[in-house]
N, C-alpha and C positions, 0 to 999 in steps of 0.2 A: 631726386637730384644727387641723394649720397651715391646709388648703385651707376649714375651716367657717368657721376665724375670720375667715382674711384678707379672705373672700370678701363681707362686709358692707359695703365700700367699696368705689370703682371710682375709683382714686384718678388715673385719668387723664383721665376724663368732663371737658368742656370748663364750663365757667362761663355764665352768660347773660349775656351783655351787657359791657361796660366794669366796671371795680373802680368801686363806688361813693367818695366821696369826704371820709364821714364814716368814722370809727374801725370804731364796730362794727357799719355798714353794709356796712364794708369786710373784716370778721372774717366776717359773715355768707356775704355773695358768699365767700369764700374757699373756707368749707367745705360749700357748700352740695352736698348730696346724703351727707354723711355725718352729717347731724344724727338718723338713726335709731341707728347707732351707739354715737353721743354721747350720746344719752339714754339707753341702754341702758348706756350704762359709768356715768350719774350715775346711774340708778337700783341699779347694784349696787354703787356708793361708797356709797350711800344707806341699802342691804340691809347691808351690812357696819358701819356705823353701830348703826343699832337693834341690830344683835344684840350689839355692845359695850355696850350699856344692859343687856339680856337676859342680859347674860355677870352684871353687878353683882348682879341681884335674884338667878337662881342662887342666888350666893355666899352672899345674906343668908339665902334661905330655908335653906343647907348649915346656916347657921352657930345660924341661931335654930331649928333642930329638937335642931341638936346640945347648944345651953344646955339646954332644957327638958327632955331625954330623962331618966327618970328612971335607966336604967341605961345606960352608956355601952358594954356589952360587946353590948347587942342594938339599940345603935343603927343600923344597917346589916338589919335583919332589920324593923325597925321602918318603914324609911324607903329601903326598899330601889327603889323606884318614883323616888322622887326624886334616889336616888343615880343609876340607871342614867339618868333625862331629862339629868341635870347631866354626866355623862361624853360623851351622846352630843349632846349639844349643844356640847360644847368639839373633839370630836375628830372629829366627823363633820359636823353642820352650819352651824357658825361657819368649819372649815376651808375647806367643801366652795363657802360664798360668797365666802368669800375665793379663794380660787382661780379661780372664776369672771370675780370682776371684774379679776383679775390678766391672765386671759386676755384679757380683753376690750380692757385699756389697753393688754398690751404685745403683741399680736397683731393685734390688730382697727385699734386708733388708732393708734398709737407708728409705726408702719412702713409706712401709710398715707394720714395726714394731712402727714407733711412735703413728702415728692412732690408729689402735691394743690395742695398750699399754692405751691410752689416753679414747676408747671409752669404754673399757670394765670398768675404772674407773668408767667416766661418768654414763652408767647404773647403776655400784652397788649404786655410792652417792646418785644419783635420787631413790633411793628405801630406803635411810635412813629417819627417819623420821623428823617433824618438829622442834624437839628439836633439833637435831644433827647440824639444819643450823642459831640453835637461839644461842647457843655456841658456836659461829664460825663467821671470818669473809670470804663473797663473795669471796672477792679480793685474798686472803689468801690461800681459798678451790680451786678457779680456778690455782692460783700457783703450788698447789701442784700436780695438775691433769698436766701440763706442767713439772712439773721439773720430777714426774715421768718417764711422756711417755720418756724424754730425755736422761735419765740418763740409763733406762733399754737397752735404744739403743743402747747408745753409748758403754755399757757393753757389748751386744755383737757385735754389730762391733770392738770394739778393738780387741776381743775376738778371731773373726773369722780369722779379717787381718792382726792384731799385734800380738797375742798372740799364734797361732797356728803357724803363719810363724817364730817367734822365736824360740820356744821349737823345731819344727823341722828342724830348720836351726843349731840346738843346736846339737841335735842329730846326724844330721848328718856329721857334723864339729868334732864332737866323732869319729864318723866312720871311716873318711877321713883320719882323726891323726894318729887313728891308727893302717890304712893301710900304715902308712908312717912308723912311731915308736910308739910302744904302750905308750912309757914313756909321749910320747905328750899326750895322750888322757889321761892319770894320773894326769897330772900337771893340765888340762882342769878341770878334775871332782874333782878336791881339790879346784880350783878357783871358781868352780861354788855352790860347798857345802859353802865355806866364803860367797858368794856373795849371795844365797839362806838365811843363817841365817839374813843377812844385812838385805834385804827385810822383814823379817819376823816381824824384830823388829820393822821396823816404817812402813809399809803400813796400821797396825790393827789402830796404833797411826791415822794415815793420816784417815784413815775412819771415827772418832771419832770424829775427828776437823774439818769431811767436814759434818758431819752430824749435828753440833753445828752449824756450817755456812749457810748451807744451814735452818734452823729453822727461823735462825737471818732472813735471807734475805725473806721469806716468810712473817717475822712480818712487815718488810717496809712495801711490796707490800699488804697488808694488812692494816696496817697503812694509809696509802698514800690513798689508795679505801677507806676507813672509811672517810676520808675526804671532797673528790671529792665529794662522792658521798650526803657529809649534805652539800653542800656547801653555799645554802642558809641559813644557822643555823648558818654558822660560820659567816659567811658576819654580821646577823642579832644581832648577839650578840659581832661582835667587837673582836671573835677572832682569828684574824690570826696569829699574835704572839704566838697565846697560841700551837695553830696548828704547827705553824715552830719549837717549843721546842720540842713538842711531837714528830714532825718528826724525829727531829736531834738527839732526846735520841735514836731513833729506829736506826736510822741510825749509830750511836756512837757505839750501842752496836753489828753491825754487820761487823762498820769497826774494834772493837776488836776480835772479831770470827776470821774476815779475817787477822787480823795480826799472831794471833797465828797458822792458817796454813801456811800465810806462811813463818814464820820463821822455821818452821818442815820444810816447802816445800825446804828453801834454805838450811838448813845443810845435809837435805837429798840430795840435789844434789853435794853438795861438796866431800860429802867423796863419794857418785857414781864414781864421776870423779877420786878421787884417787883409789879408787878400781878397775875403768873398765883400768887405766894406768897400774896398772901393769898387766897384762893379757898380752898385746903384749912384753913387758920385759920379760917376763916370757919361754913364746913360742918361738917368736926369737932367743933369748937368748941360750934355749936348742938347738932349731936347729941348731945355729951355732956350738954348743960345738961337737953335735952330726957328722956334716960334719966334724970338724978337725977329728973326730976321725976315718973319713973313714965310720961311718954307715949312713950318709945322703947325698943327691944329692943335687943341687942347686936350680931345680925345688921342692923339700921338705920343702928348707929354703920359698920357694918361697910360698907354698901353706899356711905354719905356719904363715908365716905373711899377705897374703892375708886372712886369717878365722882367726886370732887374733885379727888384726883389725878390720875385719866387725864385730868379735861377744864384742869387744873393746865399738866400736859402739851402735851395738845392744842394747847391757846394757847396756848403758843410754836412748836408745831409750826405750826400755822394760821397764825398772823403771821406766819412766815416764809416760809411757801407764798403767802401773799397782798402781801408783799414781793416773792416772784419773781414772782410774778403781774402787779403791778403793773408791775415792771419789762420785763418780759416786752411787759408793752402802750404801755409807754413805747418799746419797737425797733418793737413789728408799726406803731406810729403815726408813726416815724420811716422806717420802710421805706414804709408808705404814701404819704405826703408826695412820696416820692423816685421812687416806680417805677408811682403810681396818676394821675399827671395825664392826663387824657383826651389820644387823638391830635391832632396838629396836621392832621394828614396822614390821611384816610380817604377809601376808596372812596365812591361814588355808592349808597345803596341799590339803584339800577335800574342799575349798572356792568353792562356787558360782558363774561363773561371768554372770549368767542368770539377765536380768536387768526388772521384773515384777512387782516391788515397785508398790502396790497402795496410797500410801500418807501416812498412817496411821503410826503413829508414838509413841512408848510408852518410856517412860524415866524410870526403874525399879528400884526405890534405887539406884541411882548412886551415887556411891565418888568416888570424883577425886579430891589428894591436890598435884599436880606435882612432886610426888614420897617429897612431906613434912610429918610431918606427923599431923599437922596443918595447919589451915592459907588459905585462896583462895583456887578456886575451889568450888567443890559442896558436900555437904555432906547429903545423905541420899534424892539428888533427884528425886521425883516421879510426871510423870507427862505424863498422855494419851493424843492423840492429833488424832482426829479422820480423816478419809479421804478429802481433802478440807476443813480443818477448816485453820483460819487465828489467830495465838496467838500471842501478844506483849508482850513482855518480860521487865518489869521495874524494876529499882530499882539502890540503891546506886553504884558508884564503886567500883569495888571488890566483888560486891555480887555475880557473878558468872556466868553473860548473855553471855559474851564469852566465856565461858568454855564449856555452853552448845551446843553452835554452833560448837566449835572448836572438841568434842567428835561423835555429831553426823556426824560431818565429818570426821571423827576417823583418824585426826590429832594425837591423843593420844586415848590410849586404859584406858579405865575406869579401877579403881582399884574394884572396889566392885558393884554388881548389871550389868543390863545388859541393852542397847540399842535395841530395836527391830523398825524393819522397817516391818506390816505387822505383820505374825507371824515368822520371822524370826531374829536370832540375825544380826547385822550388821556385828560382827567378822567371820560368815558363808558365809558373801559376799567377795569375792574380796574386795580390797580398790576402784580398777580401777573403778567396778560395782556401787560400791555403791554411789561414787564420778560423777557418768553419774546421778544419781538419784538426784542431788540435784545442784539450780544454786546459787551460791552465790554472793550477793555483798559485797563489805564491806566497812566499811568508809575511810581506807587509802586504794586505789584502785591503784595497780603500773600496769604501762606497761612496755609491752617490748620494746625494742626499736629496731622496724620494723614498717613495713606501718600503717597507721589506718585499711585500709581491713584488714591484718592479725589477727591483735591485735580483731577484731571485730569476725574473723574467726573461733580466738580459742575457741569462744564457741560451736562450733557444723563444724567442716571444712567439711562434704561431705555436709554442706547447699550448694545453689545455689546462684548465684549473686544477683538473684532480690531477695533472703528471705532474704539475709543479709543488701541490702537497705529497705527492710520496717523495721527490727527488728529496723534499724540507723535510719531512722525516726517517731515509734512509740518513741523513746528516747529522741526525738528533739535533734538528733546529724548532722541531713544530711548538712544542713546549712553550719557549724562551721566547720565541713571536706570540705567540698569545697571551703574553704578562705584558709586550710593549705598548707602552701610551705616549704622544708627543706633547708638544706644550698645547697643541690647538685642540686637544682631545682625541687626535685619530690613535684608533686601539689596534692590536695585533696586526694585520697583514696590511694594514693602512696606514700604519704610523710610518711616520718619515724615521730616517735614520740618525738625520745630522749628517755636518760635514765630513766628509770620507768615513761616515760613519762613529760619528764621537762619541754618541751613547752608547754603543755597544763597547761591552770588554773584548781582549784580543781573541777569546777563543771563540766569543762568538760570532764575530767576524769572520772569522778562519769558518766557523762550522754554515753559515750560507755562503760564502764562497764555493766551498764543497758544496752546497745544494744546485747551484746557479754550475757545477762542472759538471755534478749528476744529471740535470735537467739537460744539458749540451749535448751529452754520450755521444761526443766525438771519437773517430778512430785512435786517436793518438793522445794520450793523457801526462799532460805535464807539470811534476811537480816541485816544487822550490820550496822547502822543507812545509808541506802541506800540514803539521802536526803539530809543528814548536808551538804555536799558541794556546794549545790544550793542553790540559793537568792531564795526568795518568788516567783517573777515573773518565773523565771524558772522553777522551784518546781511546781506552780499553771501549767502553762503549758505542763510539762508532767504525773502528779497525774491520766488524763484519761490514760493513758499509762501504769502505774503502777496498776489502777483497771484491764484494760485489762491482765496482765503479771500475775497478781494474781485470776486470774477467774478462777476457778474448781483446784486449785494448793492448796498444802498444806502449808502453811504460816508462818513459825516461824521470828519474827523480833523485832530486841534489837531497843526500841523505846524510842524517847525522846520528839521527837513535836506531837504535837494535832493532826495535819493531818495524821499522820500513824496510831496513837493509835486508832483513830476515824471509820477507815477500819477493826480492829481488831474486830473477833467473841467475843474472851474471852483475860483478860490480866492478865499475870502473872505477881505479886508481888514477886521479891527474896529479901530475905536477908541470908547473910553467906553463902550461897551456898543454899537454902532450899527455898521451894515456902512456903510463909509468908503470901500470900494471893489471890484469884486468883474468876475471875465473868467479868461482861461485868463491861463497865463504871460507869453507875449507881450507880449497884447492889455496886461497891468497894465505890463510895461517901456516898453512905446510911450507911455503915458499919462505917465511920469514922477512919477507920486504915492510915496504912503507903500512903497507895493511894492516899487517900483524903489529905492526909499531902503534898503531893508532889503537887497534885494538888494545893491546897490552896495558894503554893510557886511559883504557873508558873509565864513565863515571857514570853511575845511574842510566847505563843505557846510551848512552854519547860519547860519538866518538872524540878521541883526541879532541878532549874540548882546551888543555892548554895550546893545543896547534890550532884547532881550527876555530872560525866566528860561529857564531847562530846564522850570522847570513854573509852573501858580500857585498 
């Protein structure tokens, strides 16, 4: 039964195209490919409807054979046909759809559609670009990807099993009436038009104030992850107080969100209750007037108040289902909003993803001032970089050394002039392509928090075991993995690392990083002060390492100490964004410029460290 039912969804099949950008354009793209499913679980909320109608007439016929029988001891011999339809209609075929459609929600949908819903998010955000996750917090974006997949579920499972089985238990409760007295089924669709405008007016309300709430509660779990996740920062500076205010405002202004639903949520169920009360007053009521007058049976009074009351029932049941409903579409249009804007950042229809980079690298008048229209960034830079050459990049912060890094990794798309890798632009590669092309370290180096092998893995995962232990000890990592142990016992190449790596210190972070860029031995090696993290002794230690990893490799790297600049072919001088000056070592002290300035300022091997940061 598990392998029939699950198997109606394919709840990993990719989506066509970008999230569209309307609500239930966007509910549609979600679930698309399991709308066969879906219709098959409303059709059997539907089925299980009507025969809650079918369950009522039954009853009337038990009960009006039973008035009229003239002798009560052969009533069963009399009506023994209808005895046995009415038993096996309650215990066999009313069970037998109910069941059915039970399987259908919580086997078929319920454990299907969240996944679905959750991973096709997942792809689109993975394809937004760096910006999209630098205005935004982790904690926040993964919120939104859960309260989605949730909310769209739960939309239509109410959908399927509450909402289809009421409208057709509605319908048919219509039918039944008035097969009895039409005037029933009158009085029904006058109570259901009041009770339809009821709804009308506070459910759009109830959406508006779940979608206010559900924002709120996003900024906590947000909040809360901003925290966690500095938590050596807050320790270090003493503020945890300052932390618990911040929290508490978040928190304050989500427990006001949630007051004002549910003070909507409680008046909306008050006047429900008086509304769904008169219904059975109502129906009863006429069927009694109707029996004195000679046009009704007692199995009619009988039916009018068994379907007055369940649909009495129902409508609060139903209100309240279309209150979560509601709600429900107030998070999936809040998570929309938040996780469905189209990419900034997309490949070329006719991209490239052929990976033949020979090294060479040309920077064509580039600007880029992050969509300012001053200010950081690079303005007007040019700058060749032959096959195998090795260039360090110096200069103040803010001058623009990571911009250059961050473009040829086409992080962001240059405003003006163009990038070539080769004779080709980089915007004609794939991102995926161009991004195989080049290994990057960089000076805040995160992990994941998985084994040391993984984290080591990601740089090239169809390497082999033994390439990924020399890469980890050309890095002088293999050591220092075989002493780690997690909380759960996993020892050296198994132990987890912690969040972006918290049990490791900074050098040795930095030194599998380097393993995971050795393991890549990508053409193009990019570094962003690959070294700061290490003390001298360990620096001096893996530097053969580092010549090995940069042998026949093209070299670009934002440099601060002696020892990297000193491997470099040629070194770039930026300032403002613009190369200010650019020759070997020498060639820059003879000229007397900004170089020899910096130089003239080292300290222990760094340059201009009153001018310049450790990073930008």
């Amino acid at each position: 039964m598990r392998a029939f039912f699950s198997g109606f969804i394919k709840p990993y099949a990719a989506a066509d195209g970008p999230p569209p950008q309307s609500l239930w354009a966007f509910i549609r793209w979600s679930l698309t490919g399991a709308w066969p499913a879906i219709w098959f679980g409303a059709f059997m909320g539907a089925l299980v409807g009507v025969l809650e109608s079918l369950g009522a007439l039954f009853i009337g016929w038990v009960i009006d054979e039973a008035v009229i029988a003239p002798d009560p001891a052969a009533y069963f011999q009399a009506n023994w046909r209808l005895v046995i339809m009415t038993a096996l209609f309650f215990i066999a075929i009313r069970p037998a759809a109910m069941g059915l459609s039970a399987a259908v929600n919580a086997i078929s949908l319920g454990p299907n559609l969240f996944p679905q819903v959750v991973m096709r998010l997942k792809r689109h955000t993975l394809g937004h670009s760096i910006r999209f996750f630098d205005d935004d917090f982790a904690g926040r974006l993964a919120q939104k990807h859960i309260q989605s997949g949730h909310a769209i579920t739960e939309i239509i499972l109410e959908s399927t099993n509450s909402i289809a089985f009421c409208i057709a238990t509605v319908i048919g409760a219509t039918l039944v009436l008035g097969s009895v007295d039409w005037r029933l089924s009158l009085l029904l669709a006058v109570w259901l038009v009041g009770y339809g405008f009821f709804i009308r007016w506070y459910l759009p309300r109830i959406r508006r104030l779940s979608r206010a709430r559900a924002e709120a509660r996003a900024n906590v779990t947000g909040q809360i992850v901003d925290t966690l996740s500095n938590m050596a920062t807050v320790k270090l500076f003493a503020h945890v107080g300052r932390e618990e205010r911040a929290a508490e405002q978040s928190v304050d202004t989500f427990r006001e969100k949630a007051l004002d639903f549910g003070v909507m949520a409680a008046v909306f169920r008050a006047l429900l209750m008086l509304l769904a009360g008169a219904l059975p007053v109502m129906l009863i009521g006429a069927a009694l007037i109707f029996w004195q007058q000679g046009t009704a049976t007692p199995g009619d009074i009988a039916v009018a108040g068994v379907l007055s009351t369940r649909i009495a029932q129902m409508s609060g049941w139903f209100s309240f289902t279309m209150m979560g409903i509601f709600a429900n579409i107030g998070e999936a249009e809040d998570g929309m909003r938040t996780l469905a804007p189209s990419h900034d950042l997309v490949d070329d229809p006719n991209a490239n993803a052929v990976e033949d980079a020979d090294g060479s690298i040309h920077f064509d008048n580039v600007t880029y001032h992050y969509g300012k229209e001053t200010g950081g960034g690079l303005d007007g830079f040019d700058l060749k970089i032959k096959p195998g050459e090795k260039i360090a990049l110096v200069g103040q912060s803010g001058a623009g050394k990571t911009t250059v890094l961050s473009l040829l990794l086409r992080l962001y798309d240059v405003e003006e002039g163009a990038i070539r890798m080769g004779d080709r632009d980089i915007r004609d590669l794939t991102q995926d392509a161009l991004r195989r092309q080049i290994a990057m370290v960089r000076q805040e180096t995160a992990m994941f928090n998985r084994s040391a092998r993984e984290n080591i893995f990601y740089g090239r995962p169809e390497a082999t075991e033994e390439e990924m232990l020399k890469a980890t000890a050309e890095a002088e990592a293999h050591d220092f993995i075989l002493e780690l142990e997690d909380l759960k016992g996993r020892k050296g190449y198994d132990a987890f690392l912690g969040e972006r790596g918290v049990k490791l210190s900074g050098g040795q972070r930095q030194r599998i990083a380097l393993a995971r860029a050795i393991l890549k031995d990508a053409p193009v090696l990019a570094l962003d002060e690959a070294t700061s993290a290490l003390d001298s002794e360990v620096e001096a230690a893996i530097q053969s390492s580092l010549d090995r990893l940069m042998e026949g490799k093209t070299v670009i790297a934002i440099a601060h100490r002696l020892s990297t600049i000193a491997r470099m072919d040629r070194i770039v001088v930026m300032e403002a964004g613009r190369v200010a000056e650019i020759g070997t070592h020498n060639e820059l002290l003879a000229k007397g410029g900004l170089y020899a300035m910096f130089w003239n300022r080292q300290s222990g091997g760094f340059i201009g460290v009153e001018e310049i940061a450790a990073a930008e």
